[in-house]
C-alpha positions as CSV (number, residue, x, y, z in Angstrom):
1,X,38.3,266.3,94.9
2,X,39.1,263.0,97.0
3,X,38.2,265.3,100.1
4,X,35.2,266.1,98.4
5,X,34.1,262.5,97.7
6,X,34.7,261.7,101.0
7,X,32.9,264.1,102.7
8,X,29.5,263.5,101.0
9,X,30.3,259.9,101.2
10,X,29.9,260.3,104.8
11,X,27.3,263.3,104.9
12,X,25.0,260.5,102.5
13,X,25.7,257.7,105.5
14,X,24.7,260.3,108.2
15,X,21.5,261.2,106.5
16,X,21.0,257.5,105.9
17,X,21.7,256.2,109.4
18,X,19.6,259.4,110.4
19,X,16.8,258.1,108.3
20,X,17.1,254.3,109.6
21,X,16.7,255.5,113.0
22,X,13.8,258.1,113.0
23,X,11.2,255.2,112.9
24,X,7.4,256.4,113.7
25,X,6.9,255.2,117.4
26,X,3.6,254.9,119.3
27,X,3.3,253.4,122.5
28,X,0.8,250.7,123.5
29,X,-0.5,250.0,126.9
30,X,-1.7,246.7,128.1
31,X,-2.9,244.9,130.9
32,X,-1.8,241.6,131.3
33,X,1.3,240.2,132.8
34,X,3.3,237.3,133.4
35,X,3.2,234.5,130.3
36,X,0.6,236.8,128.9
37,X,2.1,239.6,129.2
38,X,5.0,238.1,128.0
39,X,3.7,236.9,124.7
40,X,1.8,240.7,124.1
41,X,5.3,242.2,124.1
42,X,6.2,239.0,121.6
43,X,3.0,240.0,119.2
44,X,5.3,243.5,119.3
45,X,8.2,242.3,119.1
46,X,7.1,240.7,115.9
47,X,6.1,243.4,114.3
48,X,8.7,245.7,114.7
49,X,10.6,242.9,112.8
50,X,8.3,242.8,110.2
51,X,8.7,246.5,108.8
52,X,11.2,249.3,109.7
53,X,9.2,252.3,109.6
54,X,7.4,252.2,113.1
55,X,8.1,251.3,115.9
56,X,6.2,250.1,119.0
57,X,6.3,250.3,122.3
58,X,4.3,248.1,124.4
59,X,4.3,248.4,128.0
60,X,2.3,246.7,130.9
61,X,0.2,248.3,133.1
62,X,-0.5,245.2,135.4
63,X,-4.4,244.7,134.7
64,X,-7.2,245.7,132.7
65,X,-8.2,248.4,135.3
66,X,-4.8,250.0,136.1
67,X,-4.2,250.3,132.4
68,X,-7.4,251.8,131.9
69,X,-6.8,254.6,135.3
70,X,-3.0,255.3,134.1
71,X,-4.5,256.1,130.4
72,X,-6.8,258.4,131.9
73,X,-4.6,260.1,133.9
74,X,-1.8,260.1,131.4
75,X,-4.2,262.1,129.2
76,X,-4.1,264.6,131.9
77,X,-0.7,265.5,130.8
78,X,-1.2,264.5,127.4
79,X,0.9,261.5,127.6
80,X,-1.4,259.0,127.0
81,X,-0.3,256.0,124.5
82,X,-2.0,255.5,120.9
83,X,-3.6,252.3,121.8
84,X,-5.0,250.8,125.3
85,X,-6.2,247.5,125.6
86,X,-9.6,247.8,127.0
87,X,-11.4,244.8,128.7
88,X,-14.6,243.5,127.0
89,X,-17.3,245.2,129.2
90,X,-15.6,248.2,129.5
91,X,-16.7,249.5,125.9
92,X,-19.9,251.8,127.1
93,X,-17.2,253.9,128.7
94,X,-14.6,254.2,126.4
95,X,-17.3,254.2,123.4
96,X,-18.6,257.5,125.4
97,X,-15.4,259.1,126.7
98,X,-15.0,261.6,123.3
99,X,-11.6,260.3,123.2
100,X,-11.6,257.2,121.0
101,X,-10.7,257.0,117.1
102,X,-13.1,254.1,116.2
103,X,-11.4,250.8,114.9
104,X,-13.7,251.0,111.6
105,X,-12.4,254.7,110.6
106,X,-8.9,254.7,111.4
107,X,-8.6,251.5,108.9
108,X,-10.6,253.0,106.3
109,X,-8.8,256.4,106.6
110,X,-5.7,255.1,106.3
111,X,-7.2,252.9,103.3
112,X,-6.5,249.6,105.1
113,X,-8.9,246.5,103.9
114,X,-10.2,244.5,106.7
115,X,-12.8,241.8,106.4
116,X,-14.7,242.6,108.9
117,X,-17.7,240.1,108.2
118,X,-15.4,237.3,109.5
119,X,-15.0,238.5,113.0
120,X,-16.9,235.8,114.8
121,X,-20.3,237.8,116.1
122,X,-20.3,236.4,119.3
123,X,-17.1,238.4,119.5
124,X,-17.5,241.5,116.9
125,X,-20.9,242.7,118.5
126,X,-19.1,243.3,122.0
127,X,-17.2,246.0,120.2
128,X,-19.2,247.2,117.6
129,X,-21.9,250.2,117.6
130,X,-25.5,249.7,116.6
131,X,-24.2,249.6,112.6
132,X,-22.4,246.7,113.3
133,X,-18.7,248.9,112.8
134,X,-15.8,248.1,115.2
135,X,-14.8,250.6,117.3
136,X,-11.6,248.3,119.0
137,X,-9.9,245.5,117.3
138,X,-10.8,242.7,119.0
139,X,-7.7,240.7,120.3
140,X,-6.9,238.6,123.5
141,X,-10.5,236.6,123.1
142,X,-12.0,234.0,124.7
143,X,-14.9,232.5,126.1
144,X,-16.0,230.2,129.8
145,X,-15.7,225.5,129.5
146,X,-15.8,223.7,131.5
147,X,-12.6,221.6,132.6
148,X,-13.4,217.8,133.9
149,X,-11.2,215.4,134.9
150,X,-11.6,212.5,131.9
151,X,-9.4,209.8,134.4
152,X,-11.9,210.7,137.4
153,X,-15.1,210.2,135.0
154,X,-13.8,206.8,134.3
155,X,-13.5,205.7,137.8
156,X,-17.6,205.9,138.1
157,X,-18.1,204.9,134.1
158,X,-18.2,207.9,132.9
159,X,-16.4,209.3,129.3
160,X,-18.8,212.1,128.3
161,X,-18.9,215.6,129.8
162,X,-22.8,216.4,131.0
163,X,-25.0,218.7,128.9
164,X,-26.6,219.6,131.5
165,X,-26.9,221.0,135.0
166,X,-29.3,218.4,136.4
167,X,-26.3,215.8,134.9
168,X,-23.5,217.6,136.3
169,X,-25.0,217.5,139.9
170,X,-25.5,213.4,139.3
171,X,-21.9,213.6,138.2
172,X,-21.3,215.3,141.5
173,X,-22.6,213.3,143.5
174,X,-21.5,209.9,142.1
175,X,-17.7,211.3,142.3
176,X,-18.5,211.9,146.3
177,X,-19.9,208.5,146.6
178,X,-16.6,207.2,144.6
179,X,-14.3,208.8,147.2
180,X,-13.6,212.2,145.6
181,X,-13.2,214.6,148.3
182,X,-13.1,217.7,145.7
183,X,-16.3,216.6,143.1
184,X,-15.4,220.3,141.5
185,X,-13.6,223.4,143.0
186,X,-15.8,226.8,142.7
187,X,-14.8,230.4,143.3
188,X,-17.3,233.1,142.6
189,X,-17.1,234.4,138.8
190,X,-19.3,237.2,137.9
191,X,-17.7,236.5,134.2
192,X,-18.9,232.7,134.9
193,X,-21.4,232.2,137.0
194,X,-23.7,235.3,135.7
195,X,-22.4,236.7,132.3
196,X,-21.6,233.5,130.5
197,X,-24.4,231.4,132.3
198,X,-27.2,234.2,131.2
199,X,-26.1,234.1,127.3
200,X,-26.3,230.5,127.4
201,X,-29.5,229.8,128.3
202,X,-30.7,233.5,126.6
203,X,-31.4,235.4,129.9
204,X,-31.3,239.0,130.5
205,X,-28.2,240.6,132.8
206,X,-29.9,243.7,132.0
207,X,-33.1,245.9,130.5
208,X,-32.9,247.5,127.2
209,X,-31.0,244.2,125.6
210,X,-29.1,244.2,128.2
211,X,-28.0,247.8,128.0
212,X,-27.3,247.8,124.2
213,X,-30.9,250.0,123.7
214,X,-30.2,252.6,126.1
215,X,-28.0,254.4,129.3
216,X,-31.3,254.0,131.4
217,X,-30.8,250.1,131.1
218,X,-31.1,248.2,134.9
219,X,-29.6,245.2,135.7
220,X,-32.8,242.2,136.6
221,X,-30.0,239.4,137.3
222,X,-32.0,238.2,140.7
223,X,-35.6,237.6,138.8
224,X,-33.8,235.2,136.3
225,X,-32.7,231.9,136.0
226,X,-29.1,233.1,137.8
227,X,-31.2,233.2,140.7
228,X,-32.2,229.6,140.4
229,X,-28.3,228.4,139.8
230,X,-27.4,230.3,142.4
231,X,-29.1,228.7,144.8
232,X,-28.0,224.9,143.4
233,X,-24.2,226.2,143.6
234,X,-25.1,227.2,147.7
235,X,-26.9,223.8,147.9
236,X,-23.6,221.8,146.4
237,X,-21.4,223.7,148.7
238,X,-23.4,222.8,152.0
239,X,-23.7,219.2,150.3
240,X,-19.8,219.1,149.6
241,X,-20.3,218.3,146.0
242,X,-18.6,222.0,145.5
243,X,-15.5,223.0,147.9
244,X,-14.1,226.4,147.6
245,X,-10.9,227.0,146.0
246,X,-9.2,230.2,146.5
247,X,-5.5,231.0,146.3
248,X,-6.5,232.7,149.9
249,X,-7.8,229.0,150.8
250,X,-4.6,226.9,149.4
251,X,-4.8,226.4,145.3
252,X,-7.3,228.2,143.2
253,X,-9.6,226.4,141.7
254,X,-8.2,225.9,138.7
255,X,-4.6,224.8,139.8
256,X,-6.7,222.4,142.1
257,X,-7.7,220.7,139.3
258,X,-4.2,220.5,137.1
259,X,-3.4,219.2,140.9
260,X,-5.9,216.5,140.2
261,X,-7.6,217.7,143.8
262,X,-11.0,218.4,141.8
263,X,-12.7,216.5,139.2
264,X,-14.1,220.0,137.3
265,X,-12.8,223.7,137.1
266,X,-15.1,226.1,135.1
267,X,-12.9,229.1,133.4
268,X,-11.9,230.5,130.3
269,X,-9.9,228.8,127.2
270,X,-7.5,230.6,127.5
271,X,-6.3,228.6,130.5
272,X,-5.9,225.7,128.3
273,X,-2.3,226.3,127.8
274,X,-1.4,227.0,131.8
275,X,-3.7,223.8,132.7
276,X,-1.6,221.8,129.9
277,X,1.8,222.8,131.4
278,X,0.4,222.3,135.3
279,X,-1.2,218.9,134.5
280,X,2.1,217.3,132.2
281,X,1.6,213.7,132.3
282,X,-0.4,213.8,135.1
283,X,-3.7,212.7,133.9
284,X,-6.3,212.8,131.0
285,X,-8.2,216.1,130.8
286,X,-10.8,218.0,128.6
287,X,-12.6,221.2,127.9
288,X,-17.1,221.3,127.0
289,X,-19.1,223.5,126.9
290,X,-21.0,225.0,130.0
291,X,-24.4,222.5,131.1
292,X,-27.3,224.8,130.2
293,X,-30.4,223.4,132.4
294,X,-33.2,221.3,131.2
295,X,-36.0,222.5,128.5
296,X,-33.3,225.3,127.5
297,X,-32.0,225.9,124.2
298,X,-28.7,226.6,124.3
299,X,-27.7,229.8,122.6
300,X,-23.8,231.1,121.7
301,X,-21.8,232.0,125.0
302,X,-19.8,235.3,124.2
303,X,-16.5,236.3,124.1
304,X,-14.1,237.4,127.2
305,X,-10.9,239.3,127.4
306,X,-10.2,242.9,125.4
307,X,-9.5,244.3,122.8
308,X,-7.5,247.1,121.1
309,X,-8.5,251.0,121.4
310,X,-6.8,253.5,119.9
311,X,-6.9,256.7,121.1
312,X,-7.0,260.7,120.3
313,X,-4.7,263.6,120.0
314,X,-1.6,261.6,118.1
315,X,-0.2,262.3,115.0
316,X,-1.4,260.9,112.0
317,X,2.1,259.3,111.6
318,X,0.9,257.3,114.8
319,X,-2.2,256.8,113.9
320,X,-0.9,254.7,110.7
321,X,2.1,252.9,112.7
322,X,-1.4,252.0,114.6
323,X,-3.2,251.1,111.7
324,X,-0.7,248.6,110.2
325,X,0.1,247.4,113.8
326,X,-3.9,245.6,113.8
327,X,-3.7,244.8,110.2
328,X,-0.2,242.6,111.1
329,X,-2.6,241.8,114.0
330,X,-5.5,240.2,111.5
331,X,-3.4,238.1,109.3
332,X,-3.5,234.1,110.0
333,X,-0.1,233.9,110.7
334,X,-0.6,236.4,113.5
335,X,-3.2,234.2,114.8
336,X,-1.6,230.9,114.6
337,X,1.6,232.9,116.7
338,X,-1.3,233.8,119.6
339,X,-3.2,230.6,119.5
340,X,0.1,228.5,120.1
341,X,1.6,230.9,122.8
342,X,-1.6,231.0,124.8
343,X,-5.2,229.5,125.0
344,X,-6.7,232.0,123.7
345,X,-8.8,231.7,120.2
346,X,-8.6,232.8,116.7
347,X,-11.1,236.0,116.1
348,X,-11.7,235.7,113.2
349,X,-13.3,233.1,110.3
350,X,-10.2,233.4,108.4
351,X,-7.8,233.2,110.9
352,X,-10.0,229.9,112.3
353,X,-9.8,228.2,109.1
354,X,-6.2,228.7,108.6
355,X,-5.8,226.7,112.1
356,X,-8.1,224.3,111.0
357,X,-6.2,223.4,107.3
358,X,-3.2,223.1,109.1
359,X,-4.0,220.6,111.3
360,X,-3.9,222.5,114.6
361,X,-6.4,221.1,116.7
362,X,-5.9,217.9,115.8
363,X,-3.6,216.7,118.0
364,X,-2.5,217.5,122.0
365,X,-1.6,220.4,123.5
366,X,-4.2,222.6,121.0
367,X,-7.0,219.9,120.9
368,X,-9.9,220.9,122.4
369,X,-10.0,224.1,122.1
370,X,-11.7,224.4,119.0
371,X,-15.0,223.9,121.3
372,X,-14.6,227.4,122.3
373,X,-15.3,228.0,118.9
374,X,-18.3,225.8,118.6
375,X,-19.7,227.5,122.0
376,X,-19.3,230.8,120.8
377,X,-20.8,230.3,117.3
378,X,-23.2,227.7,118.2
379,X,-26.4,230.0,117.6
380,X,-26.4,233.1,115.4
381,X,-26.1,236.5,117.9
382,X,-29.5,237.3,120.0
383,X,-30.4,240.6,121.0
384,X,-29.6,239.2,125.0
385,X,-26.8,237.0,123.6
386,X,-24.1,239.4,121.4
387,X,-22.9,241.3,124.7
388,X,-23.3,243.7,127.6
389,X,-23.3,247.4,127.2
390,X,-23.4,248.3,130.6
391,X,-21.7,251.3,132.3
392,X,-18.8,250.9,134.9
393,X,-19.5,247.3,134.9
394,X,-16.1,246.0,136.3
395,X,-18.0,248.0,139.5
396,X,-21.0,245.8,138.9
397,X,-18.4,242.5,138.9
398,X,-17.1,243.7,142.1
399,X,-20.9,244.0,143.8
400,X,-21.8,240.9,142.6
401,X,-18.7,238.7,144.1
402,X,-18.9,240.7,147.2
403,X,-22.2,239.6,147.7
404,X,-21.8,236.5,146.7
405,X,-19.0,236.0,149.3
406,X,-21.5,236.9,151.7
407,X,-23.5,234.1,150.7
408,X,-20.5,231.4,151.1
409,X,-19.7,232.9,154.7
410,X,-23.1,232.6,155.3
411,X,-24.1,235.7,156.2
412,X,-27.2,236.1,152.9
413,X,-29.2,233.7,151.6
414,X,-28.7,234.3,147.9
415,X,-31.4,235.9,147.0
416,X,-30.8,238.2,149.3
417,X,-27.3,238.9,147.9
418,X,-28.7,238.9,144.7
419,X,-31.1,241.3,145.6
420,X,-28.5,243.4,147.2
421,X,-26.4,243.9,144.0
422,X,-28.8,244.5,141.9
423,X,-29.5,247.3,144.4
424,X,-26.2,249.1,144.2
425,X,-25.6,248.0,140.9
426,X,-28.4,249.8,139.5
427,X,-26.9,253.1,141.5
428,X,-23.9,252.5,139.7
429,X,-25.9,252.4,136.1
430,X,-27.4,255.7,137.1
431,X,-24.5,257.2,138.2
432,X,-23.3,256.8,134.7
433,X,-26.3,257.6,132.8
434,X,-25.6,261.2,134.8
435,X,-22.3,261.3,134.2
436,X,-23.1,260.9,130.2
437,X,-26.9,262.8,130.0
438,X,-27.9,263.9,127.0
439,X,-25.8,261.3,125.0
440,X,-26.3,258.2,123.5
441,X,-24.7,255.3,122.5
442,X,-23.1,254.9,118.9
């Protein structure tokens, strides 16, 4: 009888352990490393803490583009992951590539309540189809300020950030006149100096609303007011108001300015928390919102970064691991976690507000980054200012800033570099509108 006892004691304790161990997993593949990356496998991390049926596996692919190639050729071999984080303007292609389960139906399939009216637009219409539904979760988010050098603006009487471009070159020049041999450090930034500059001031990247009414969109960047900056930005480099700052060169631009080298750095928020551990003690810094020229009215910038896809031919076990993975994903707390670890912002109303109550941005290191939130909501969505739904566009990115290098070794004026990309980046657009005829976006 003991023997008995015994035996389905430990055949009970075997089924159990058996049962502890056989968690759901379901992989996840993302694209950012170092401190980033770092706090992605964290957001995991949590998670698998905070429930013990799945179990996920997060893994780095190194960028946005390399986790994007290795998903499609893991699906080759059908060993793709469940979710891939997708970078913003890559959502034409994965919307179109048949192999997506939209965000909007794998919640409500699995009967998982999501606000999505407080997604911020300027973020939610990146990712969503023409019926406003999310296809991704949106999730590493951000948006282009303006860093300046509070200390430098002193030292010419200065303690407000310019609202405009025609300000910001005075400011330039009256930092030269002071001494300063770096008024601002500049790199090309197609995500910058194009996509967030056009939203801005309300300017088209692109026909059809910017892509969003059709595949037979073209890109029109070099009739527009892009054209115009352009030009200034060449002007403040041959005037020395601008100097160059590469990591080829020396510092990038922005460690030039946590160096104190250069009064100004344009980039995203979610810098904020690398520029407060470069700078330390160093000086006093800030973040505005981009100068939009005179007689513009400013509209909302947009957002920047990715966001979460899942994918098809998993199990429906995966599919709810998935599932419960963004709804842990949406909660406050989970926002309060990312905003600390990194600059990058709350996307969500709820998850906003929560900061807000508790004090967050009212103090150093956080402060200041609640202008993101101001630039991205200040106006309610345009058709030109919720997004760009533009095939292959990380191809279009990489015309741009190879023409626009052209134009800073002085081989183009920039209109003709302008002119140029729009030129091959309008092959690229029909390229894809082959590659997809007959279809349509959702």
């Amino acid at each position: 009888m003991q023997k008995t006892f015994i035996a389905s004691a430990f055949a009970l304790l075997a089924l159990s352990t058996s049962a502890m161990a056989e968690k759901v997993k379901f992989e996840y593949w993302y694209g950012l490393t170092g401190q980033l990356g770092d706090q992605v496998q964290a957001t995991c991390d949590r998670f698998n803490a905070s429930q013990d049926t799945y179990e996920i596996s997060c893994v780095s692919q190194g960028d946005y583009a390399t986790a994007l190639q290795n998903t499609i050729a893991a699906f080759r071999a059908k060993k793709h992951p469940t979710i891939v984080q997708g970078v913003e303007v890559s959502a034409p292609d994965l919307m179109l590539s048949g192999q997506v389960y939209p965000a909007y139906k794998l919640m409500e399939d699995h009967g998982i309540d999501i606000n999505w009216d407080s997604y911020f637009p300027g973020i939610a219409n990146y990712y969503a189809d023409s019926q406003g539904r999310l296809w991704s979760m949106p999730f590493n988010s951000s948006t282009a300020m303006m860093y300046w050098n509070v200390d430098a603006y002193k030292s010419i009487g200065r303690d407000e950030a310019p609202k405009t471009w025609e300000e910001y070159e005075q400011v330039l020049r009256e930092l030269k006149e002071a001494g300063s041999a770096c008024p601002a450090g500049y790199a090309p930034s197609s995500w910058v100096d194009l996509e967030q500059f056009s939203m801005v001031h309300g300017e088209p990247i692109a026909t059809k609303n910017n892509g969003y009414d059709g595949l037979d969109a073209e890109v029109v960047f070099n009739t527009t007011l892009h054209a115009k900056h352009m030009k200034n930005i060449k002007r403040w480099i041959d005037e020395g108001l601008l100097v160059i700052k590469t990591r080829e060169t020396g510092l990038s631009e922005r460690d030039a300015f946590a160096a104190g080298e250069c009064a100004h750095y344009f980039g995203s928020i979610a810098s904020h928390q690398a520029v407060t551990e470069q700078v330390g003690e160093g000086f006093l810094w800030d973040v505005a919102m981009l100068p939009v020229y005179e007689g513009t009215e400013r509209k909302n910038s947009v957002v920047g970064g990715a966001s979460l896809w899942t994918l098809s031919g998993k199990t429906d076990e995966q599919y709810r691991g998935a599932a419960e993975y963004f709804k842990f994903l949406a909660k406050p707390e989970s926002a309060e976690f990312w905003s600390t670890v990194t600059g990058y912002i709350p996307v969500t109303d709820e998850g906003f507000d929560y900061l807000v109550k508790k004090g967050f941005y009212d103090e150093r290191p956080y402060k200041g980054r609640e202008k993101a939130i101001e630039s991205l909501t200040y106006t309610p969505v345009t058709p030109l200012t919720r997004g760009i739904r533009l095939g292959n566009f990380v191809q279009i990115r990489a015309e741009w800033t190879s023409q626009m290098q052209a134009v800073l070794s002085g081989q183009k004026t920039p209109q003709e570099a302008l002119d140029d990309a729009v030129s091959r980046s309008n092959t690229i657009l029909r390229k894809f509108e082959r590659t997809y005829k007959g279809k349509t976006l959702p």
